[in-house]
Structures are given as structure tokens and as C-alpha cells.
C-alpha positions as CSV (number, residue, x, y, z in Angstrom):
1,X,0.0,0.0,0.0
2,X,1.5,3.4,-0.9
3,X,1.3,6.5,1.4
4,X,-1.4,8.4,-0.8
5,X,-3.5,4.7,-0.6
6,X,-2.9,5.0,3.3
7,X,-4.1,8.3,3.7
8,X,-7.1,8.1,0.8
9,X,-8.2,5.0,3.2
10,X,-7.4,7.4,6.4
11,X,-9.6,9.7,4.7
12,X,-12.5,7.6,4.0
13,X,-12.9,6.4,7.1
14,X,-13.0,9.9,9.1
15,X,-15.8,10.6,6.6
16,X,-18.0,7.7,7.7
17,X,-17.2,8.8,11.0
18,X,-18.1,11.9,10.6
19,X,-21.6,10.6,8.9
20,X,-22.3,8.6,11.6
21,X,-22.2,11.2,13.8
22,X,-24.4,13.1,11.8
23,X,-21.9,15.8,11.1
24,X,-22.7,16.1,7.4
25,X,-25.7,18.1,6.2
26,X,-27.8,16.5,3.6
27,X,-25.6,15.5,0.2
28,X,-22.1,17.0,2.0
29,X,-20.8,13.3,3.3
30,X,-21.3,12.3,-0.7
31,X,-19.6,15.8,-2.0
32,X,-16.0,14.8,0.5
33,X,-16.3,11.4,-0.3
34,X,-16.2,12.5,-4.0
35,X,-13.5,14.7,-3.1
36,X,-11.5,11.9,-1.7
37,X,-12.2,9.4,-4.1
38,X,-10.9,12.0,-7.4
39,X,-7.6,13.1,-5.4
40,X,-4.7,11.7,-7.5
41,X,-1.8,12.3,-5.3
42,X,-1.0,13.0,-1.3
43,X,-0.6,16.5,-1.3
44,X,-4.5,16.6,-2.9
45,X,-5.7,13.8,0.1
46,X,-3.9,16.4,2.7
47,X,-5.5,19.4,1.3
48,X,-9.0,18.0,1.2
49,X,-8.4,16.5,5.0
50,X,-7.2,20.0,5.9
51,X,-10.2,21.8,4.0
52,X,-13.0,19.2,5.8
53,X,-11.7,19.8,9.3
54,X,-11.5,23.5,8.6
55,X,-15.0,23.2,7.4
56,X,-16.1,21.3,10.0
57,X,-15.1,22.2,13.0
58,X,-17.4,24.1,14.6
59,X,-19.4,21.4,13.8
60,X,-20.8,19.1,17.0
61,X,-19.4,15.7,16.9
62,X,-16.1,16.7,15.1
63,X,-13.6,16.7,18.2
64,X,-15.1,13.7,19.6
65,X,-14.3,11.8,16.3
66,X,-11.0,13.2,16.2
67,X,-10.6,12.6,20.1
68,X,-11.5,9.3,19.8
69,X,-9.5,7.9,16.5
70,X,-6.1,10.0,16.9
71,X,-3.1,8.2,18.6
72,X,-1.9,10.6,21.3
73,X,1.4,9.9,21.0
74,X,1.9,10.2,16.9
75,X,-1.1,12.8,16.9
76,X,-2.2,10.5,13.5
77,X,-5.9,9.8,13.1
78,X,-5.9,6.1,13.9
């Protein structure tokens, strides 16, 4: 698995979280996804995480989902 696989997958899964939560407003969990899924190369998968926890984070849920899934030693969304 190459690093821009890792961090698509990375990616992915915050977005579910984030769904589950109920972060997303109707049609916006579909819209990252897309984002995610059309990112060709790291540096696009690190702007799109930085733009969707900009976006988000006044958002409830949001810092329990990053709470919960970052290692506190690496500070890496696990």
C-alpha cells in the first residue's frame, strides 16, 4: 500500500465517522467522499483533510471523532 493509498483510506474512514455522527448536512458526506475518491496524489488527500476539518469544526461531533480515533502519542488519526 503506498502513502497516498494509506491516507485516501485514512480519509475515508473519518468521513463515515463523521456521517455517523451526523456531522454532514444533507448531500455534504457524498460531495468529501467525491472529493476523496478524485484526489490523484497526497498533497490533494492532505489538502482535502485539511479543508474538511476546517470546514467542519465548529461542527458538534467533530472533536469527539478526532478525540476518539487520533493516537496521542503520533497525533495521526488512527
Amino acid at each position: 500500500m503506498t502513502l497516498t493509498e494509506a491516507y485516501r483510506e485514512d480519509l475515508r474512514e473519518l468521513v463515515d465517522l463523521l456521517g455517523e455522527r451526523g456531522v454532514f448536512r444533507p448531500g455534504e458526506r457524498e460531495a468529501w467522499m467525491e472529493g476523496v475518491e478524485e484526489a490523484d496524489h497526497y498533497s490533494t488527500l492532505k489538502y482535502t483533510n485539511e479543508s474538511l476539518l476546517e470546514a467542519m469544526s465548529e461542527r458538534d461531533g467533530v472533536d469527539e471523532v478526532i478525540t476518539e480515533h487520533t493516537n496521542p502519542e503520533t497525533k495521526q488519526f488512527v
